[in-house]
LUMDOFI-824869 format. One line per 10 residues: number of its first residue (from 0); for each residue x, y, z of N, C-alpha, C. Coordinates in steps of 0.05 Angstrom, whole numbers, plus 5000, padded with zeros to 4 digits. Layout:
N
NUM	X Y Z X Y Z X Y Z  ... .
//
This chain:
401
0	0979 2322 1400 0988 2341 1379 0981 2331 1352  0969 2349 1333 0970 2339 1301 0991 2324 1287  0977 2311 1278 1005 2296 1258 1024 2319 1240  1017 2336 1232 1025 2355 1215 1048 2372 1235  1038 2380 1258 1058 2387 1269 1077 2371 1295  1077 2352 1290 1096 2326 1298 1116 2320 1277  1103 2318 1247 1122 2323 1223 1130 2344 1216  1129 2364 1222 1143 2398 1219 1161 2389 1237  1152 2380 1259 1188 2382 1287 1206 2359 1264  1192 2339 1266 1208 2313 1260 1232 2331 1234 .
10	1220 2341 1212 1227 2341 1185 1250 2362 1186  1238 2389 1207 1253 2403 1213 1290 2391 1229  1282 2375 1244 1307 2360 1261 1319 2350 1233  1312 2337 1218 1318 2320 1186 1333 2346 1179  1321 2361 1166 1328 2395 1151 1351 2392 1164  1352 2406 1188 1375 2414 1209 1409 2392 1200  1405 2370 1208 1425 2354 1212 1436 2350 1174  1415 2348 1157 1421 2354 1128 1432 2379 1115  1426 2404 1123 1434 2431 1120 1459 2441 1131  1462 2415 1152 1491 2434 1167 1519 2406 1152 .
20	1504 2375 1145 1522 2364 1134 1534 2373 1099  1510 2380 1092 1519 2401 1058 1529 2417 1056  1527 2436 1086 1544 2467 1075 1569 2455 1104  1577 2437 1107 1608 2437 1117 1629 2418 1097  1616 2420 1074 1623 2412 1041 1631 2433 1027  1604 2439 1018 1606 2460 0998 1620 2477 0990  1626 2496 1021 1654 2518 1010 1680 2519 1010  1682 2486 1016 1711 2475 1008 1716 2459 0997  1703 2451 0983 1700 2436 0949 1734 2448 0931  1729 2477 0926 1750 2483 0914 1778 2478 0927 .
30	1781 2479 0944 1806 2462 0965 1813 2443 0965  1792 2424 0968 1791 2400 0964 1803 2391 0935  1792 2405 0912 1796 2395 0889 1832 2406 0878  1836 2426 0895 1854 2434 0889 1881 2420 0901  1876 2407 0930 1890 2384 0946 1894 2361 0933  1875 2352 0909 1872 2323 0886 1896 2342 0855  1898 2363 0855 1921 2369 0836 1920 2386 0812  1887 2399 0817 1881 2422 0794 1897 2445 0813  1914 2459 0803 1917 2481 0814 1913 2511 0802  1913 2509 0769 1921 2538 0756 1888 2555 0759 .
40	1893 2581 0757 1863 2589 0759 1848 2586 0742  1847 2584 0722 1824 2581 0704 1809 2545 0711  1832 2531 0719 1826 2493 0713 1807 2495 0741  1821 2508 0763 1813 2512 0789 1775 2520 0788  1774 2541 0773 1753 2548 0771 1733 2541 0758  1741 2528 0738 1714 2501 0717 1719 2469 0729  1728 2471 0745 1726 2436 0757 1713 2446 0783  1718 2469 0796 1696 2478 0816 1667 2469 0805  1659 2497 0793 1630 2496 0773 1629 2471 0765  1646 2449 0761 1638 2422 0740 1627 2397 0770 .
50	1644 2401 0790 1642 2397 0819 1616 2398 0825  1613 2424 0827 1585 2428 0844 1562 2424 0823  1561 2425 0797 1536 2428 0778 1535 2396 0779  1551 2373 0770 1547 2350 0769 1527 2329 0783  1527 2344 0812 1500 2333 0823 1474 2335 0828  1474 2361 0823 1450 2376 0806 1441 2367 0779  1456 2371 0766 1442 2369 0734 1433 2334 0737  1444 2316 0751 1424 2288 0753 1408 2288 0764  1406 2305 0787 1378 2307 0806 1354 2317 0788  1363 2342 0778 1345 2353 0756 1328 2335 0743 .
60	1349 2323 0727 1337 2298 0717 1320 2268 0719  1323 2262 0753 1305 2247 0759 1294 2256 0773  1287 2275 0788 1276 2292 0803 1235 2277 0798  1234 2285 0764 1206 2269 0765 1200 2244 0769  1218 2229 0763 1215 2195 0779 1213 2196 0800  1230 2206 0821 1228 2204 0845 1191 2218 0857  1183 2243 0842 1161 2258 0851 1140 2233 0845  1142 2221 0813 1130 2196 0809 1119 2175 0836  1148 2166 0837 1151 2137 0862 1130 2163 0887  1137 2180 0891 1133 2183 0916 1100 2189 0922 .
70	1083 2200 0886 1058 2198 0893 1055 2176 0889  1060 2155 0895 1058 2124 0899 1063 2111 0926  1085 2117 0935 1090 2103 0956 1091 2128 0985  1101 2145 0970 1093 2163 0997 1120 2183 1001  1117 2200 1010 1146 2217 1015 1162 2217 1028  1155 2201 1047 1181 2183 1076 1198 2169 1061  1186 2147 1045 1203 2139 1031 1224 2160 1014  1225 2167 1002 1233 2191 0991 1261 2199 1008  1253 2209 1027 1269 2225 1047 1281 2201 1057  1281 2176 1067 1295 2160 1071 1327 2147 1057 .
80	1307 2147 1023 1324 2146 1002 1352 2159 1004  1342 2188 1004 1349 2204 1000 1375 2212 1027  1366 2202 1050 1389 2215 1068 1418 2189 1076  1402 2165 1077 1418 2147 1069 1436 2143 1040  1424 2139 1029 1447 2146 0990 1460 2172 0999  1454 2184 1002 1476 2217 1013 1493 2207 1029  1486 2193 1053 1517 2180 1070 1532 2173 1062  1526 2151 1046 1539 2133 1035 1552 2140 1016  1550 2164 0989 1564 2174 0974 1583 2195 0989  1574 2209 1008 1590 2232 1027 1622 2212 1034 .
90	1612 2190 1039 1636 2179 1054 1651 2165 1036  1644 2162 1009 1659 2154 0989 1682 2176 0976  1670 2204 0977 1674 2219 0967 1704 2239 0990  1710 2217 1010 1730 2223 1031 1752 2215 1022  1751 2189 1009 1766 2171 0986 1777 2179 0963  1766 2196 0949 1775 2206 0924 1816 2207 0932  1820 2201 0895 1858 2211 0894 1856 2225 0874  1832 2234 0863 1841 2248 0832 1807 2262 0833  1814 2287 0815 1790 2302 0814 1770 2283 0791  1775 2270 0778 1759 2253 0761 1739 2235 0777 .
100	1753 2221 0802 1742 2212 0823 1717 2224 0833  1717 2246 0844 1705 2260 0856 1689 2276 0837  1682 2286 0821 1660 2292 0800 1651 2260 0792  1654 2244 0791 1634 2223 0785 1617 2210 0814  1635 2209 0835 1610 2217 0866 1596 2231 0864  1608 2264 0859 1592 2278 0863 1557 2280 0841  1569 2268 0820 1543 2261 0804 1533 2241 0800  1540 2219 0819 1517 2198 0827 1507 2203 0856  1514 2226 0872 1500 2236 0882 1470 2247 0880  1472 2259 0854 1445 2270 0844 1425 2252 0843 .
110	1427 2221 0849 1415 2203 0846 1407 2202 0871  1418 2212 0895 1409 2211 0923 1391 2235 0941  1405 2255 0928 1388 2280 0927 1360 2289 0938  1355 2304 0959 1318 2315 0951 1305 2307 0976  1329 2307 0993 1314 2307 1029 1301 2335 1026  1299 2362 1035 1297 2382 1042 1281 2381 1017  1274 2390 0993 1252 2391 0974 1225 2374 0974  1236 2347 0985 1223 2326 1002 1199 2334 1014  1221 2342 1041 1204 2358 1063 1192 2375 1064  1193 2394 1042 1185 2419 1037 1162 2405 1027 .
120	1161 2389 1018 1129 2383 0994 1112 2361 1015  1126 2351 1034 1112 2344 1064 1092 2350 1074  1102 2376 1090 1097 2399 1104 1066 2404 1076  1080 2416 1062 1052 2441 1050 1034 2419 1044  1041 2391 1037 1021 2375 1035 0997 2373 1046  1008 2380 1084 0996 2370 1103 0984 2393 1114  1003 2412 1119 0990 2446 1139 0965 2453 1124  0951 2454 1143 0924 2477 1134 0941 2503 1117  0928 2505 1098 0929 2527 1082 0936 2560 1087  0923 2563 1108 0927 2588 1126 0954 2598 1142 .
130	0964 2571 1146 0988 2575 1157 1008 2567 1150  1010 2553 1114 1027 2554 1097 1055 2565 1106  1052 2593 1092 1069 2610 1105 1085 2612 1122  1071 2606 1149 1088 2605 1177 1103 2585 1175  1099 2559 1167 1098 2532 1170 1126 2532 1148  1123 2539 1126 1144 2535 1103 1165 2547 1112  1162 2565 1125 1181 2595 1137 1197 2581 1156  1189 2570 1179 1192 2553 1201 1209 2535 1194  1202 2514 1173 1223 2494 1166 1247 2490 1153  1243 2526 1138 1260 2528 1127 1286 2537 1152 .
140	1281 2540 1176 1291 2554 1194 1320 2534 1199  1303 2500 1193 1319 2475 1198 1333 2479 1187  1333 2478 1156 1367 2479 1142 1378 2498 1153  1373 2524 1154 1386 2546 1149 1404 2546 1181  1398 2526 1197 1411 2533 1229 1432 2501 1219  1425 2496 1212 1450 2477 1195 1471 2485 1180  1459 2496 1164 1477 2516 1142 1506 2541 1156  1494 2554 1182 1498 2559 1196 1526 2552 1217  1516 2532 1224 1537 2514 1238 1559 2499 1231  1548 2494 1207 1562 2464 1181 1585 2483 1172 .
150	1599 2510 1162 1613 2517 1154 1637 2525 1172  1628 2531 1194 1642 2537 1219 1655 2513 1229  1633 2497 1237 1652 2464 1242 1661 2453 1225  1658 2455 1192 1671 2444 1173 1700 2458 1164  1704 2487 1177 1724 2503 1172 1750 2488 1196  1736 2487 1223 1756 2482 1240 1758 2447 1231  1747 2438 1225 1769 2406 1221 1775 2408 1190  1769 2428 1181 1785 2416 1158 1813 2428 1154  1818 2461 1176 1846 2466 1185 1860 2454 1202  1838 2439 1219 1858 2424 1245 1862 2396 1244 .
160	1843 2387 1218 1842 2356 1208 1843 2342 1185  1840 2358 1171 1848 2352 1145 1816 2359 1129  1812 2359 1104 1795 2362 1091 1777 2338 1087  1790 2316 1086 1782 2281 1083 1764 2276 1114  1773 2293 1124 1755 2277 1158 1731 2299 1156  1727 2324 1147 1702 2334 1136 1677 2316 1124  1695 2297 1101 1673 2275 1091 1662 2260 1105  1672 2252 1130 1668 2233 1140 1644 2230 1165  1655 2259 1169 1639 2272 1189 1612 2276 1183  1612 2296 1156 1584 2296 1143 1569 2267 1129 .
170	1579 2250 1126 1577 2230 1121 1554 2213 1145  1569 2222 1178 1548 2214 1195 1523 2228 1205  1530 2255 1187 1509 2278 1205 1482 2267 1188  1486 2263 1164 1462 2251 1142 1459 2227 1153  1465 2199 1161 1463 2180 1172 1444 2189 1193  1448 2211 1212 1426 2214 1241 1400 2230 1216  1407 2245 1197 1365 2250 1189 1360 2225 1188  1370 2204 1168 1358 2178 1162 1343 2164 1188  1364 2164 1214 1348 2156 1227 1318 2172 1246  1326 2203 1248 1305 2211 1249 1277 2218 1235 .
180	1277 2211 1200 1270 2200 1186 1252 2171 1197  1273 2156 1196 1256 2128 1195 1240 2130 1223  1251 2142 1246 1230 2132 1272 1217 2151 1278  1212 2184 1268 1201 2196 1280 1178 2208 1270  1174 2210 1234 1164 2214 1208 1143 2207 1209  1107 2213 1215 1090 2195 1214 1083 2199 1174  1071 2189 1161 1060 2191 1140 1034 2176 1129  1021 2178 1127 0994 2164 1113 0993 2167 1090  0993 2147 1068 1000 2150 1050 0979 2135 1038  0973 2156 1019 0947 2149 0995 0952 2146 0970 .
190	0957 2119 0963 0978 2118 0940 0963 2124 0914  0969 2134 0886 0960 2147 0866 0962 2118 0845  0950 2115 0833 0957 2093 0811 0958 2099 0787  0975 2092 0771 0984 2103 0749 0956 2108 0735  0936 2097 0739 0915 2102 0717 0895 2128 0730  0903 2133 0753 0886 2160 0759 0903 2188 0765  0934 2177 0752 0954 2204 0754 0948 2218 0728  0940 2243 0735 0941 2263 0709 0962 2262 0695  0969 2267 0679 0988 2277 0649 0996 2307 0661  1025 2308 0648 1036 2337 0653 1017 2360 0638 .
200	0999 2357 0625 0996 2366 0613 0959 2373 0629  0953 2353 0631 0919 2352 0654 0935 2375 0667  0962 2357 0685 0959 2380 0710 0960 2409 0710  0968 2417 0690 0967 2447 0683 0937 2457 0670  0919 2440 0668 0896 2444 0654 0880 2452 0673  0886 2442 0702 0869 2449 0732 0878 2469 0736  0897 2482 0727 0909 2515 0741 0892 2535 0729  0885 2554 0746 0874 2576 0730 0889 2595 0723  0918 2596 0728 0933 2615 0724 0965 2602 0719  0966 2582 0693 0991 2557 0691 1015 2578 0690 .
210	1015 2607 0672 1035 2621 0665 1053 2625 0691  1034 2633 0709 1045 2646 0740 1054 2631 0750  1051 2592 0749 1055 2578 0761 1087 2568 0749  1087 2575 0722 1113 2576 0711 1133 2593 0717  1115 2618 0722 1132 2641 0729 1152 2635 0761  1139 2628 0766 1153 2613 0793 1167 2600 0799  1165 2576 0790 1186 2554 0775 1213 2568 0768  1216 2586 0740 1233 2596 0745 1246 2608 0765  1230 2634 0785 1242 2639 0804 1249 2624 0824  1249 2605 0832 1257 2575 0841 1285 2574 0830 .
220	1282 2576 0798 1320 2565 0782 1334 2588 0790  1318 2617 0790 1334 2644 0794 1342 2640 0829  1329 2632 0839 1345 2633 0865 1372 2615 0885  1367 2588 0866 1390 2573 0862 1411 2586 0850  1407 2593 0831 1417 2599 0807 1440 2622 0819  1435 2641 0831 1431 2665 0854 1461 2655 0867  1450 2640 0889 1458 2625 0910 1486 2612 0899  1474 2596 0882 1506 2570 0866 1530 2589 0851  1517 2615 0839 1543 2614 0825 1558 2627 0840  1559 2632 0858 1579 2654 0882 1599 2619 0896 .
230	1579 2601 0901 1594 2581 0917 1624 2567 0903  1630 2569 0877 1646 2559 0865 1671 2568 0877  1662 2599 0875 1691 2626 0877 1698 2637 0905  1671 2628 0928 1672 2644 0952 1695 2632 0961  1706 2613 0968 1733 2616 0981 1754 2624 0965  1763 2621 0939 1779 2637 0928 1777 2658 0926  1756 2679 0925 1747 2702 0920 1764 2713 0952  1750 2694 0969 1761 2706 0995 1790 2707 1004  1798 2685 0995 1836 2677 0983 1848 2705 0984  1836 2718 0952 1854 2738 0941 1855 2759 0954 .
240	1826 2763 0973 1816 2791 0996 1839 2783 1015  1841 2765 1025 1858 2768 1050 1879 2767 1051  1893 2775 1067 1930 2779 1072 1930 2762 1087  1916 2746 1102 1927 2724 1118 1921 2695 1112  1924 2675 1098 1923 2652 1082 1921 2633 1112  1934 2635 1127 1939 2611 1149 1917 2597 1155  1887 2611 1160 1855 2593 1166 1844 2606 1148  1847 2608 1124 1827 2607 1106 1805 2600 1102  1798 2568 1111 1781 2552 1110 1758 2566 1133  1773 2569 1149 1753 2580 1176 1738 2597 1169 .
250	1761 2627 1152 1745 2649 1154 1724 2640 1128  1730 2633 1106 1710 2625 1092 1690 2609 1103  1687 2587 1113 1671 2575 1137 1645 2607 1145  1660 2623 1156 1642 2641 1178 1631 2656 1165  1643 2667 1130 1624 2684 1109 1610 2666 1097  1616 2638 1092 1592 2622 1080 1572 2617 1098  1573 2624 1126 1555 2618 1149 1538 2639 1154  1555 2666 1144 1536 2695 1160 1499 2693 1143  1505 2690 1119 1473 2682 1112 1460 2668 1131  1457 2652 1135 1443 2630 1154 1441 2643 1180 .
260	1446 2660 1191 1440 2676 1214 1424 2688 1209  1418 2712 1184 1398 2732 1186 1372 2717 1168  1383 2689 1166 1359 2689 1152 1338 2669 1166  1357 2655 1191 1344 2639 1216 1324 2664 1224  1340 2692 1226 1317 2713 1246 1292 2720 1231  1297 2713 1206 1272 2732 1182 1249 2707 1173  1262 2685 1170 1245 2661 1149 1223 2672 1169  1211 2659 1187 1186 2658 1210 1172 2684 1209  1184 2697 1207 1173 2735 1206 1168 2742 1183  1183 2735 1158 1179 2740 1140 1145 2720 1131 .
270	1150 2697 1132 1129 2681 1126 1107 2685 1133  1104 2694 1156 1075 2695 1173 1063 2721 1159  1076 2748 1156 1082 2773 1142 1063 2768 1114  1080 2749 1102 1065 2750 1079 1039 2731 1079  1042 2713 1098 1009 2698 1105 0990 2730 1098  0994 2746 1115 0981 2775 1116 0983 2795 1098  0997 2791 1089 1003 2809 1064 0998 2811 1029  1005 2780 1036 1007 2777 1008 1047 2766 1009  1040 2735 0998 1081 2720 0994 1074 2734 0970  1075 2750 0955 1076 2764 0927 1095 2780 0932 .
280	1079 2806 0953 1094 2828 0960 1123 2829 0972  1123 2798 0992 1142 2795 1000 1170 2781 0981  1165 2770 0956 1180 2756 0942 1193 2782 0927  1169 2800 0911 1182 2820 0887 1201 2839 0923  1192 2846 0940 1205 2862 0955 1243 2845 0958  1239 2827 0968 1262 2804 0960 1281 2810 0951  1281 2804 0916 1291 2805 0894 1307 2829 0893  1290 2844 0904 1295 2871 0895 1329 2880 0911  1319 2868 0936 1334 2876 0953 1362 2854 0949  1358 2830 0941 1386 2811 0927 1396 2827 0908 .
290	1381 2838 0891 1403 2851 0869 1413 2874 0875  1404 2892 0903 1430 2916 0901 1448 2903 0920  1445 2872 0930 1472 2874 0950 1493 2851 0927  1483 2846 0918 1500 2838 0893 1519 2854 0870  1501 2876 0874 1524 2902 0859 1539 2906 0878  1533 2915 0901 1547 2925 0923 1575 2899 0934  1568 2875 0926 1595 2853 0931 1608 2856 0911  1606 2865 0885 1630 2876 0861 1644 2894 0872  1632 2908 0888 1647 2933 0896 1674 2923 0919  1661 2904 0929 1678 2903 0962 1705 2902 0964 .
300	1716 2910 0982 1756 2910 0978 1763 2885 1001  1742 2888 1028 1758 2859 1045 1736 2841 1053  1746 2819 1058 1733 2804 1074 1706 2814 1091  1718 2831 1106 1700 2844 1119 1670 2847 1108  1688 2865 1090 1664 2876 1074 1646 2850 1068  1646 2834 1055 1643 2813 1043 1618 2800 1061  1630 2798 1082 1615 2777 1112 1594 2797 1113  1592 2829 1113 1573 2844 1123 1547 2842 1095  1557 2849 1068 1533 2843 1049 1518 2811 1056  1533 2786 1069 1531 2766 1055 1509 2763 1090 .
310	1514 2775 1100 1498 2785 1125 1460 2791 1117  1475 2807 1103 1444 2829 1105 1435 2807 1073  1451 2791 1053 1432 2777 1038 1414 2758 1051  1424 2741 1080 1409 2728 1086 1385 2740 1091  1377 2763 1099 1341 2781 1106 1335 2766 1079  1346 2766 1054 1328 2763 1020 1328 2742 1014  1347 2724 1031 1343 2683 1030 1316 2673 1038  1320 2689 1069 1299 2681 1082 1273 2686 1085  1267 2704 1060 1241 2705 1050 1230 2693 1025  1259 2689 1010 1249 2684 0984 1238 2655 0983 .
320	1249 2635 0978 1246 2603 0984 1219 2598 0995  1218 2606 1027 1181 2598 1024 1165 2617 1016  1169 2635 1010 1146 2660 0994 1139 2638 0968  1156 2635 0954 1146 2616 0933 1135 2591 0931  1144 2576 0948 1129 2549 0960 1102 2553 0974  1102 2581 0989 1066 2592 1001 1051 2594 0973  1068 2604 0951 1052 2619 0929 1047 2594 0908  1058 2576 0912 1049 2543 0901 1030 2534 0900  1022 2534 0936 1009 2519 0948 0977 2542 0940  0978 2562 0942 0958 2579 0938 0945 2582 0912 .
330	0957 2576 0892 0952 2580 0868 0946 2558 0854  0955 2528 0862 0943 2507 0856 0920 2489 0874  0907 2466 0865 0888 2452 0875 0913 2425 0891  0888 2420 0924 0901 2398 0936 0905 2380 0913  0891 2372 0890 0892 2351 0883 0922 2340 0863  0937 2377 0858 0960 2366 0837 0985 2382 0857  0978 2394 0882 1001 2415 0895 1027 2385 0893  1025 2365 0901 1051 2350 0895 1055 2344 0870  1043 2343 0854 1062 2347 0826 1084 2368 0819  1060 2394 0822 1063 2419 0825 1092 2420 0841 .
340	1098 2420 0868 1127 2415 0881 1142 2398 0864  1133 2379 0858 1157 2356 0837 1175 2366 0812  1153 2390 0806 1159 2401 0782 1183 2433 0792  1171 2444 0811 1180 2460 0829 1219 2448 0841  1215 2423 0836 1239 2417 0848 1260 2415 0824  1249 2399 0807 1264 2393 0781 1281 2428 0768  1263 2446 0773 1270 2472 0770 1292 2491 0781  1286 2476 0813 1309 2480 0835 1341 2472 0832  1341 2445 0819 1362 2434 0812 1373 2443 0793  1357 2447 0769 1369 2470 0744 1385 2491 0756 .
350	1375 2503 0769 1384 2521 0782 1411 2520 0795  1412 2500 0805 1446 2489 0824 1459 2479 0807  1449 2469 0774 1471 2468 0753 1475 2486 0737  1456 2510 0736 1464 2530 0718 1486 2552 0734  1473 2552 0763 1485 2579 0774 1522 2567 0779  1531 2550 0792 1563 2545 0791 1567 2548 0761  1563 2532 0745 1578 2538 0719 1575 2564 0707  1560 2590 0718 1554 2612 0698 1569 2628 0718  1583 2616 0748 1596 2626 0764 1620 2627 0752  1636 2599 0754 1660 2593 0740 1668 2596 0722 .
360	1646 2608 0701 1663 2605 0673 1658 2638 0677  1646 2657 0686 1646 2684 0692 1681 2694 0701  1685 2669 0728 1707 2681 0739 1729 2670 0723  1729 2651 0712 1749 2645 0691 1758 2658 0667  1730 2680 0661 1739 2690 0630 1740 2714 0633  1728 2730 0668 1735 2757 0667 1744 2768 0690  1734 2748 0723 1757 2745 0745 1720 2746 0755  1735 2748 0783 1721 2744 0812 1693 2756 0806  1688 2782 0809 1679 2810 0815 1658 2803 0792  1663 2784 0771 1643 2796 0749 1614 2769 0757 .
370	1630 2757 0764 1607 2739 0784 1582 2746 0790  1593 2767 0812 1568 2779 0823 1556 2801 0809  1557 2805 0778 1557 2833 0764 1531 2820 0748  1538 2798 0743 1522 2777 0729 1504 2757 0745  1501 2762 0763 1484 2750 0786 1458 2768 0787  1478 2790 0789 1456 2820 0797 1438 2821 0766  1446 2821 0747 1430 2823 0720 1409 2796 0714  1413 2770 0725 1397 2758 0731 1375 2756 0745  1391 2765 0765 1362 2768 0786 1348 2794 0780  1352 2810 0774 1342 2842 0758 1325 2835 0736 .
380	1332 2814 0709 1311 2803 0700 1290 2796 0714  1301 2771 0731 1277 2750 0744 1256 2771 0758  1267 2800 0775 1245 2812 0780 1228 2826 0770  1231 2832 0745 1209 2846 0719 1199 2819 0722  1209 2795 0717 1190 2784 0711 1166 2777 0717  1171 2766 0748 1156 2751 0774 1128 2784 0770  1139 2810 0778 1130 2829 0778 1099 2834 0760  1115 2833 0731 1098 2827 0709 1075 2799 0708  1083 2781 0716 1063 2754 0721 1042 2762 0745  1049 2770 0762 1032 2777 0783 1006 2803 0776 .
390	1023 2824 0756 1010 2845 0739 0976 2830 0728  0993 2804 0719 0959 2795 0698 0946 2778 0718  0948 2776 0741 0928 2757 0758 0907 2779 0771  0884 2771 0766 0865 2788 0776 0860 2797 0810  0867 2825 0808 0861 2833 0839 0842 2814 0858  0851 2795 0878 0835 2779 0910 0844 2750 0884  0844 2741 0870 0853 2714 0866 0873 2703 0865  0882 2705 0894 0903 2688 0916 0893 2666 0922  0873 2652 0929 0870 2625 0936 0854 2594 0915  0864 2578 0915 0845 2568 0897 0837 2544 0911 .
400	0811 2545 0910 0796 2510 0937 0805 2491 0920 .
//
């Protein structure tokens, strides 16, 4: 078998066991913080957003060192880094007595950060070009069957076990990528030396089309961005929907999970789709379709409702993410596409610190509902935009040798 697709299984198994230990976190963060002694709504809701943006906005920030070290030493390393420091902060972060505690883990976390962005810049490194697409689509399949699972099993022990044995748990699920990481990962690594690495500034000089490549980037922060600011409020949001408080955790658990179902069925279909099509058609089609189910979640009265939009957003997850990572790889030269991702990632992370805080301070200064009111006007920009950038690229110049 190719090395390339021995590291798609391997990275994918990595994805998987990383995607399902982050999201049996994530949507009980606000619980958690609220069990440490913030209780009132407004405090509730900016120590959320301050929670979840904190490990982001450091990743952001070293995001290019790490892209640095890694055209140097290689991207195993990287991902190694990366799933180990995650354990090891996950299980610190079981410990917390005070929410002060726990926002300073959570943002030397950002220091550990960038398995799955990692892998993603792996993969396109290595796949033939042609099957980009399939290939990005595919891996993305890893997290998302994580994502999936991780909220459901993170719902039932943190009703039947406490919230602290959640940490602990995820704590070991990141421990097994590391090791499937270290023994299963092949990599050949051609290291770059500082004196033959281009300047930020070279590497956009090889693009024939740098605007588009920006334009992307952003939609990268818009889809985070998307994604994060709903995560602050989704179990409170879901709180105030339901008449029955007793498994909260659960049922939030199973609406932060229903994405990750439709979007396990679409990434692979969608990807290959746009191999044929054009990831253009398939990204602006996307967008389009995130921002009417984002008006349509302002509207919702139950839970129900809620689980069924957050259903049908996964079809627009699971195209968007590798449509743009295909449209990376296509639009730049082998010789800077890992910069190109490094830069791609640093964007990503913006994204997971802008979107909770533009969540939280939404639901803090006008309630729940306006969340997603302001999600939808975001992403409604971002698609004139992407739209418009694609407008000035000349009809057939999709590929660049």
């Amino acid at each position: 078998m190719e090395t390339w697709k021995i590291n798609l299984i391997s990275v994918w198994l990595g994805c998987f066991f990383t995607g399902m230990a982050m999201s049996q976190i994530l949507p009980f963060l606000p619980l958690y913080i609220e069990q440490l002694g913030v209780t009132s709504h407004e405090s509730l809701s900016l120590w959320s957003g301050l929670v979840f943006s904190g490990t982001f906005l450091v990743s952001a920030i070293v995001a290019p060192l790490w892209g640095s070290l890694a055209d140097r030493k290689g991207r195993k390393l990287m991902l190694l880094r990366a799933a180990l420091g995650m354990a090891i902060v996950m299980m610190l972060q079981g410990f917390a007595t005070n929410v002060w505690q726990l926002f300073i883990l959570r943002t030397l976390m950002g220091l550990t950060s960038g398995y799955i962005p990692n892998a993603m810049a792996l993969v396109a490194s290595q796949v033939p070009r042609d099957k980009s697409g399939w290939a990005l689509g595919t891996l993305s399949t890893g997290q998302v069957s994580g994502v999936i699972i991780g909220p459901l099993l993170g719902g039932f022990m943190a009703d039947h076990l406490g919230l602290r044995t959640v940490f602990f748990v995820t704590s070991g699920m990141l421990f097994i990528s590391f090791l499937i990481t270290l023994f299963l990962i092949k990599e050949r690594v051609v290291p770059v030396t500082k004196a033959n690495r281009l300047s930020g500034k070279a590497v956009f000089t090889t693009l024939p089309y740098p605007w588009l490549i920006v334009s992307l980037f952003v939609t990268t922060m818009m889809i985070q961005l998307a994604n994060g600011s709903i995560s602050p409020i989704l179990t409170l949001f879901i709180r105030e929907l339901s008449s029955d408080t007793s498994n909260i955790a659960f049922i939030s658990g199973v609406i932060a999970a229903v994405p990750g179902v439709s979007a396990l069925l679409a990434a692979p279909k969608l990807g290959k789709l746009g191999d044929r099509i054009g990831a253009h058609r398939i990204l602006i089609a996307a967008l389009v379709f995130c921002f009417l189910l984002f008006c349509l979640m302002a509207l919702i009265k139950t839970p129900v409702q809620l689980g069924v939009l957050r259903f049908m957003l996964g079809f627009g997850d699971g195209a968007l993410m590798p449509a743009v990572q295909a449209l990376l790889v296509k639009y730049s030269s082998d010789q800077v596409t890992g910069r190109i991702f490094g830069y791609n990632q640093s964007f990503m992370y913006l994204g997971n610190v802008v979107g909770p805080l533009i969540g939280s301070s939404a639901s803090a200064l006008f309630g729940f509902r306006w969340v997603f009111i302001v999600t939808a006007i975001l992403v409604l920009f971002n698609t004139v935009q992407v739209w418009w950038s694609f407008r000035q690229v000349p009809t057939g110049r999709v590929r660049i040798p």
